[in-house]
C-alpha positions in Angstrom: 0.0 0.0 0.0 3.2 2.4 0.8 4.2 1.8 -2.8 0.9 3.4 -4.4 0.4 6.5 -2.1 4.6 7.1 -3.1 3.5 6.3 -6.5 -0.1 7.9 -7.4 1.0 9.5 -10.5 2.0 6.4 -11.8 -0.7 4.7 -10.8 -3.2 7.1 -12.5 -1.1 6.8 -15.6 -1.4 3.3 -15.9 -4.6 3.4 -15.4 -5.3 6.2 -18.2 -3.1 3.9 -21.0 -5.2 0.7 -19.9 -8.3 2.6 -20.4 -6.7 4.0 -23.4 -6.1 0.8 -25.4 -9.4 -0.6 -23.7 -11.2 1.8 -25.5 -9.5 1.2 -28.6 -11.0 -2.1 -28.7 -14.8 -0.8 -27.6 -14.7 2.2 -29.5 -17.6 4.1 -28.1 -15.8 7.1 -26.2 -17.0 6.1 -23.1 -13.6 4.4 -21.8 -11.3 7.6 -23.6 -13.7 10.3 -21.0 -12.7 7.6 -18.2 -9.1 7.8 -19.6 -8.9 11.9 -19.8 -10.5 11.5 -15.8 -7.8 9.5 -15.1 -5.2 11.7 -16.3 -6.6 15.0 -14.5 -6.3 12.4 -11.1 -2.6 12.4 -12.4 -2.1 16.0 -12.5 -3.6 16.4 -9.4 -1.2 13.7 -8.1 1.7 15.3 -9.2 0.3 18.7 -7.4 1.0 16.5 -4.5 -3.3 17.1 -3.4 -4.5 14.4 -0.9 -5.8 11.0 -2.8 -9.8 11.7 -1.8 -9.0 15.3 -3.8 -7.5 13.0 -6.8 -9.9 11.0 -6.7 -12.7 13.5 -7.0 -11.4 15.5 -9.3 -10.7 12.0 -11.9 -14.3 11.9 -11.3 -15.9 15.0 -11.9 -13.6 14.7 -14.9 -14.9 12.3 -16.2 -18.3 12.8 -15.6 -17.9 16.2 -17.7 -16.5 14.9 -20.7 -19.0 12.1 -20.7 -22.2 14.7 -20.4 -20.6 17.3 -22.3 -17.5 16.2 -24.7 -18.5 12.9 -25.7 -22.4 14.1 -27.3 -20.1 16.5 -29.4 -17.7 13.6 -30.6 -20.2 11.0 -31.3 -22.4 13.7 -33.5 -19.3 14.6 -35.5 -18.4 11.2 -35.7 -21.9 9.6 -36.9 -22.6 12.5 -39.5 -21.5 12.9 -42.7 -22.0 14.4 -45.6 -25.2 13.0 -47.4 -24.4 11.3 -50.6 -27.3 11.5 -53.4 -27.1 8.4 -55.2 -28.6 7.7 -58.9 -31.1 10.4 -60.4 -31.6 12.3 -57.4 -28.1 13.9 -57.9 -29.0 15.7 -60.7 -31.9 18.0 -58.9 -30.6 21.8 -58.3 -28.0 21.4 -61.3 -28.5 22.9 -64.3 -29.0 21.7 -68.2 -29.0 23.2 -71.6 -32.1 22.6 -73.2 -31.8 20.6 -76.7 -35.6 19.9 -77.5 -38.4 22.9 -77.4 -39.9 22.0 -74.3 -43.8 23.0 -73.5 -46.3 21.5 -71.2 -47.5 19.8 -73.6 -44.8 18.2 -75.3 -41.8 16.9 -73.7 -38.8 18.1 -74.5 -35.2 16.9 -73.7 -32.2 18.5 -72.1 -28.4 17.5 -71.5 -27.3 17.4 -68.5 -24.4 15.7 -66.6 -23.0 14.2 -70.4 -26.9 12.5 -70.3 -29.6 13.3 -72.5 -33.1 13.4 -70.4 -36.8 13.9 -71.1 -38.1 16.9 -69.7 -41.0 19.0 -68.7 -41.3 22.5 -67.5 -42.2 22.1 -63.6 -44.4 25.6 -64.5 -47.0 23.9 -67.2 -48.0 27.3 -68.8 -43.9 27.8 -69.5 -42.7 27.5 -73.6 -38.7 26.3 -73.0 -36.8 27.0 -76.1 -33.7 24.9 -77.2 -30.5 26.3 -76.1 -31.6 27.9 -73.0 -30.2 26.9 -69.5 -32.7 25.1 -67.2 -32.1 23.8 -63.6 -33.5 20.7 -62.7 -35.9 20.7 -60.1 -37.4 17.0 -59.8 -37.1 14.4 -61.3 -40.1 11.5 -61.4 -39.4 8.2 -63.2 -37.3 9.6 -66.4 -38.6 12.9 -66.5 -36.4 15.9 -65.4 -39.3 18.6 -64.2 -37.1 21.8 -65.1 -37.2 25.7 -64.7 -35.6 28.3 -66.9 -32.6 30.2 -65.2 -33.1 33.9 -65.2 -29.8 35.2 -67.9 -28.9 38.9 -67.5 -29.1 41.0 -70.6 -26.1 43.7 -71.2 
């Protein structure tokens, strides 16, 4: 027991690496907050601060990162960007129009190197070919479009 109290710091050391690599094998944050806890009882130890004082501060330590580091880490760590996969990547780009386009009669437009059939999303709207169009839904194979507002000199 005389070796631990003349060796707390090392103590709390060893146990902030075995948390350490323990949580490298759960991966879920929890053990690394227990780890960081464990580290502040180590600076404290160092301070030469009485063991119940070590012991409370590795705990409030810890308790704060997990109620107030570890939300942050896990949110940045379970979001990313969202991917749009197949069609859907194509709404909110734009296309040159190749085919008059009218309510009526569909049209097409290139866009992405693809030719597509298209409608104007506004029914009462007369698309003519060459003019740039974004895309603003798509349903089935149809590219619903809009024509982009060009400024005249």
């Amino acid at each position: 027991m005389d070796w631990f109290r003349d060796h707390l710091w090392e103590t709390w050391l060893a146990l902030s690496i075995a948390l350490g690599v323990a949580e490298m094998f759960s991966l879920d944050l929890i053990l690394a907050m227990l780890a960081a806890g464990a580290v502040i009882g180590m600076v404290t130890a160092l301070l030469g601060l009485p063991i119940f004082v070590q012991v409370l501060a590795a705990l409030g330590a810890s308790v704060a990162m997990l109620a107030f580091v570890r939300p942050a880490f896990v949110k940045r760590l379970h979001s990313g960007p969202e991917l749009a996969l197949g069609h859907g990547k194509l709404v909110g780009t734009r296309g040159m129009v190749t085919e008059e386009i009218t309510g009526l009669a569909p049209g097409r437009i290139k866009a992405a190197g693809e030719i597509w059939t298209a409608l104007p999303y506004d029914e009462n709207l007369r698309i003519a070919p060459g003019e740039t169009v974004e895309i603003l839904e798509i349903r089935g194979a149809t590219a619903y479009v809009h024509p982009v507002a060009t400024l005249e000199p």
